[in-house]
C-alpha positions, 0 to 999 in steps of 0.5 A: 406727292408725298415726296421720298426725301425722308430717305435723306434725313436722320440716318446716325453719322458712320464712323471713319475707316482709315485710308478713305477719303473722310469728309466732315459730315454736317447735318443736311437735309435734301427737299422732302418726299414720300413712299406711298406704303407709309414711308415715314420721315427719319430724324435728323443726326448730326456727325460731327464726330467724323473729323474736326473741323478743317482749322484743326485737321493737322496731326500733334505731330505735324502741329509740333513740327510746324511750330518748330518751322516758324521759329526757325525760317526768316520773316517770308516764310514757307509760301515765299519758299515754294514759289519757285516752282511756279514763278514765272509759270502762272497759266491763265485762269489757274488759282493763285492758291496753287502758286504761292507768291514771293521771290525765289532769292528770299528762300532759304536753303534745304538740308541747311545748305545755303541759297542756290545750292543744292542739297545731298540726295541724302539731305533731301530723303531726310527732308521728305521723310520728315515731309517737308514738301519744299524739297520737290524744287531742288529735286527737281533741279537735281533731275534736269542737272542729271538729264543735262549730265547725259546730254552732255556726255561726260559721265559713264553710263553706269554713273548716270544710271546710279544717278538715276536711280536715286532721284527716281527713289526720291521722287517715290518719297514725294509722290507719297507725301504729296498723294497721301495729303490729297486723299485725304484732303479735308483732314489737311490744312489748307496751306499745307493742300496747297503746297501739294497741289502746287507740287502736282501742277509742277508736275503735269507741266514738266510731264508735258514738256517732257513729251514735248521735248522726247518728240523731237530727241533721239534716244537718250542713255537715261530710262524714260522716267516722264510722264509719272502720271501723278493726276491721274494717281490722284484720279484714281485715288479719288475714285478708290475714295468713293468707292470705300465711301459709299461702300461702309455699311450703311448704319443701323437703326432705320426700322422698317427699312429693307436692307436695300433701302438702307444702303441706297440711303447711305449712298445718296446721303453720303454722295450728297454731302461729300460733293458738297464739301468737294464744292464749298472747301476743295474746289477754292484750294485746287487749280482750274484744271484739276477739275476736282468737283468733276473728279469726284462728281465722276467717281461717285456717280460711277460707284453709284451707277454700278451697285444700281447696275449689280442690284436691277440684274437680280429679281426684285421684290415690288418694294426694291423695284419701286426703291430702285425708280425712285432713285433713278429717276427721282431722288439722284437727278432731283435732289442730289444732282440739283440740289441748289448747292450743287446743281450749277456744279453738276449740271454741267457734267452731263452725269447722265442717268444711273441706268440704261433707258432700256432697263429703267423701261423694264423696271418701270413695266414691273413696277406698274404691273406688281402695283396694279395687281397689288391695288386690285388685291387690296380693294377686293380685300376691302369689299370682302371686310365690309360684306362680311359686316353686312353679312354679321348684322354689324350697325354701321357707323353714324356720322353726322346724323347719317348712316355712315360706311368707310369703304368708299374712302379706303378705295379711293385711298388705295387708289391715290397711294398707288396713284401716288407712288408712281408720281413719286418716280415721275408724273409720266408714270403717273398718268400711265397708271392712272389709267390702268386705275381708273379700269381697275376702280370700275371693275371694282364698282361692278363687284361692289355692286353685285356684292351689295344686291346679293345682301339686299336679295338675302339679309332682309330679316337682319335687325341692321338691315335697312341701316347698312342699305341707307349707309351703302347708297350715302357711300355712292356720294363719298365715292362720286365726290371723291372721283369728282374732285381727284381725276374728272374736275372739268367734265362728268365722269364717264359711265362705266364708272358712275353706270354701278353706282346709279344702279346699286342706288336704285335698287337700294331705293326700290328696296328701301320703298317697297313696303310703303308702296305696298301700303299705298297699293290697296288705297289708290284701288279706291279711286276705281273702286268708288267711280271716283266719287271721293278722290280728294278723300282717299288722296289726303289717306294716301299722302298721310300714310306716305308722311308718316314713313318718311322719317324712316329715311331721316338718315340718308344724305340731303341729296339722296332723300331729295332723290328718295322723295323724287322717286315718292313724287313719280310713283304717286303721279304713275299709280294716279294715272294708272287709275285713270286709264282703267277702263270703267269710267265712261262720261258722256257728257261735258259737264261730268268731264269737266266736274272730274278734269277738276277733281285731278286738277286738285288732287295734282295740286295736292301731290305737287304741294307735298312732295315739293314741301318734303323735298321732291325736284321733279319739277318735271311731274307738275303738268302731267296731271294737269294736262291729262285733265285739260284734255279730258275738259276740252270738247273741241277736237282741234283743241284737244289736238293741240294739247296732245301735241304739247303733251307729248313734247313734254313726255316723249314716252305718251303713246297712242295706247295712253292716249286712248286710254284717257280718250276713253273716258270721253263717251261723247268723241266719235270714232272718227275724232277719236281717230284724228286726235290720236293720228297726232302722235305720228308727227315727229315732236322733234324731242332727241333729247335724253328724258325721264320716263313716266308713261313707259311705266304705265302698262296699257291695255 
């Protein structure tokens, strides 16, 4: 198959849009493929302009500002510090990347407070505004001393609502520091992406406990802040990323490509390398749980799924139709989900297929029949061109020393194509239409067939005549060949396909021939004519005219001109025994018989020699002269007997009518012996077997 990856390759690096979930884009290429209609291969382009590498994916001012940090926080540093959250909390199997290490006593201070106290609510919306992510531990201490004020009772309502409100606002400033670093998580350090990932666990656990703990309370005076729900913010924010993603305009520049082809392209490729980079650079820095590649794995497939949906419900031209089965059923479960960096990854999500069974059913019906019919129309397109050359007295090529014709290769080749695209989407498609190919090739034989007998029946004056009949039955050897080696390896092929060309083979031999039996005709007379009286003579004339038109067909295949001279060989053997079974040579006595059972055995030696020497195979000719002389020399009626039985096992079509035929030149046989001899024939020889006919040429009176 030529294989459709090239959809992967070379399409120029789209430019990020603010807001979206930007990955760095490295040069891939997904395994190769082809589109049957002359997809070609794009280039490689690389796109690294879309984002700096991840080492230096922090902005001047949040580089400034961490500079200042360094120099102003003690020797444990800023990890140290925001291990508090996850101190003591640690779940199996989460990363130790989303839980820094380091005693909580060693962190300093927020707001400039000392250890263990706890900053102003204004102190820590300065500290968030600035985004220091620190802040989400005393925030998160401020939340549980309010809820331990309400349980205790000693404030008013109207004070804890206060409260509330301004831990409830300040909870606002860190969703949106900790979920704006997550959407765009390769364009932020990792130190930094795991300071928010770590805040976010926090998060889910307190979520969880706060249900836990509201299952078994009675009402409270504060509003039900929990679950904030903030993973599936991120959820959502991750689907809304490749949502955008894979909704940019694909670029410009991939010529020859439909509008729909483009944007597919840009999809996959984008689905591709973006889930590679979630694999290799995210799924390290996120905790088990998170399922990061599962979210946008997920995601991802869900967008694609969708515009593959919205594209089927329209009616698709043959080209998006076949574009749309590659994709499903090829390219997106092949090449994207297991490609060998993501298959361990995706496998075990159970994604699923880009569309319904039902639908790709459908699509798959459209697409066999619009290629059927469009195969059918091109080899009907390619007939009609070479008629209209035979037509025109065009030569036909030489290839080789041989009359050459290219119409048998471009059939076979808009058969393999259309063959070829269907195995491109799946072999099961494949072997459907090859099928429906295989039918559609023999009706096209039968076409070929009777185009080229009319051009035999009606162009014989044209100066190419006989040029183009010689390059039109070396044509029937391309095409057997070629459907040799492509569908039938291991048996014959089957008759309707090879019925046509055996045909137009014939008749083009017939034609090729007829002037040269005609020459023949007028000499074989002579044998009649002369009683017999000269046979070795008027033979030699006979096959020196046959050996100066054999050049004529210098031009044909090997093979055929081997078939060529077989045919030579029979009609010599034929026309020799015609001449013998003519009524006017009566011998009565054995040794007349004996002396013209001779003159046929030389003369068959004759014809034997000549045709073998100029190619002929028919082995099977060599004792049809030569039996018909033995029967002729022999007197004894028994053993005459004999010899017709073998005869006739040899040459299945050797009827009563020949052999009294030849029994005629016997004037010594009575009726009686004749008779007997002749009753031999009506035992069944047991010969079922196919056979060449020889005698079902000759008429008898």
């Amino acid at each position: 198959m030529l294989k459709m990856m090239t959809f992967f390759q070379g399409l120029p690096g789209q430019q990020p849009v603010s807001g979206t979930l930007d990955f760095p884009r490295r040069p891939q290429k997904l395994s190769s493929t082809s589109e049957a209609e002359s997809e070609a291969s794009m280039s490689e382009a690389s796109s690294e302009d879309l984002v700096p590498p991840l080492e230096a994916e922090v902005t001047p001012d949040r580089g400034k500002e961490e500079a200042v940090k360094k120099k102003k926080k003690k020797p444990k540093g800023l990890a140290n510090m925001f291990s508090v959250f996850t101190k003591g909390r640690k779940k199996k199997g989460q990363p130790s990347s989303a839980e820094p290490e380091g005693p909580p006593e060693s962190a300093p201070g927020l707001g400039g407070q000392p250890p263990g106290q706890l900053p102003t609510v204004e102190e820590l919306k300065a500290d968030l505004e600035r985004g220091r992510l620190e802040a989400a531990r005393p925030l998160l201490a401020l939340e549980r001393e309010l809820q331990a004020a309400a349980a205790a009772g000693g404030a008013s309502q109207e004070e804890l609502v206060r409260r509330q409100s301004k831990v409830e606002a300040l909870y606002a400033l860190l969703r949106d520091q900790v979920l704006g670093l997550l959407r765009r998580p390769l364009e932020t350090a990792p130190e930094r992406l795991r300071q928010a990932l770590a805040v976010l666990a926090e998060q889910e656990r307190e979520d969880r406990q706060a249900a836990a703990a509201a299952a078994g309370s009675g009402p409270s005076v504060l509003a039900a802040t929990r679950p904030r729900g903030w993973l599936q913010l991120w959820r959502r924010d991750v689907a809304q990323a490749a949502e955008e993603r894979l909704g940019r305009q694909p670029a410009e520049g991939s010529e020859g490509r439909s509008e729909a082809e483009r944007i597919f392209l840009h999809m996959g490729r984008t689905m591709k390398e973006d889930l590679e980079a979630v694999v290799e650079r995210l799924k390290p820095l996120f905790p088990a749980e998170f399922g990061v590649v599962a979210a946008y794995a997920e995601s991802y497939h869900e967008h694609f799924a969708a515009q593959l949906a919205a594209m089927a419900q329209f009616e698709l031209c043959e080209r998006d139709t076949y574009m749309l089965l590659v994709w499903v059923q090829n390219l997106y479960p092949n090449d994207i989900i297991n490609s060998p960096k993501l298959a361990h990854e995706l496998q075990a999500l159970g994604l699923g297929s880009l569309l319904p069974a039902g639908q790709i059913r459908q699509l798959e019906a459209t697409f066999l029949s619009s290629e059927v019919a469009s195969v059918k129309e091109m080899m009907a397109r390619a007939l009609d061109l070479e008629s209209q050359r035979w037509a025109q007295d065009v030569a036909p090529q030489r290839l080789d020393g041989h009359c050459h014709s290219e119409l048998a290769i471009d059939i076979i080749q808009i058969i393999s194509q259309g063959q070829a695209k269907a195995e491109s989407i799946n072999l099961e498609l494949g072997l459907q239409i090859k099928h429906m190919l295989l039918v559609e090739l023999a009706a096209f034989l039968k076409s070929y067939q009777h185009a080229f007998g009319e051009f035999l029946e009606r162009c014989k004056q044209l100066r190419n005549y006989r040029a183009n009949v010689i390059a039109n039955i070396n044509n029937c050897l391309s095409f057997r060949t070629s459907m040799e080696q492509k569908w039938q390896t291991s048996q014959d092929l089957p008759s309707h396909l090879l019925g046509p060309l055996s045909e137009l083979k014939s008749h083009s031999f017939d034609t090729l021939l007829q002037n040269l039996f005609g020459d023949l005709k007028p000499l074989f007379k002579k044998f009649t004519q002369t009683r017999w009286a000269a046979p070795t003579q008027t033979l030699e004339e006979i096959l020196s005219t046959v050996g100066k038109r054999l050049p004529e067909f210098s031009e044909l295949h090997d093979c055929f001109r081997q078939e060529l001279m077989e045919v030579v060989h029979l009609h010599l053997v034929k026309e020799y025994i015609i001449r013998l079974s003519k009524r006017r040579l009566v011998l009565k006595t054995a040794e007349q018989q004996e002396e013209l059972a001779g003159h046929i055995l030389a003369n068959a030696q004759l014809i034997q020699v000549f045709c073998t020497q100029n190619g002929s195979p028919a082995a099977w000719l060599h004792h049809a002269l030569p039996t018909l002389a033995e029967i002729i020399r022999l007197q004894d009626p028994s053993a005459i007997k004999i010899e017709v039985a073998t005869y006739a096992t040899s040459y299945p079509d050797f009827s009563k009518g020949h052999l009294s035929a030849i029994l005629a030149i016997k004037g010594n046989l009575s009726n009686s012996d004749v008779k007997s001899i002749r009753s031999i024939l009506d035992i069944d020889m047991g010969v079922h077997q196919p056979f060449k006919s020889l005698f079902s040429l000759i008429k008898v009176g």
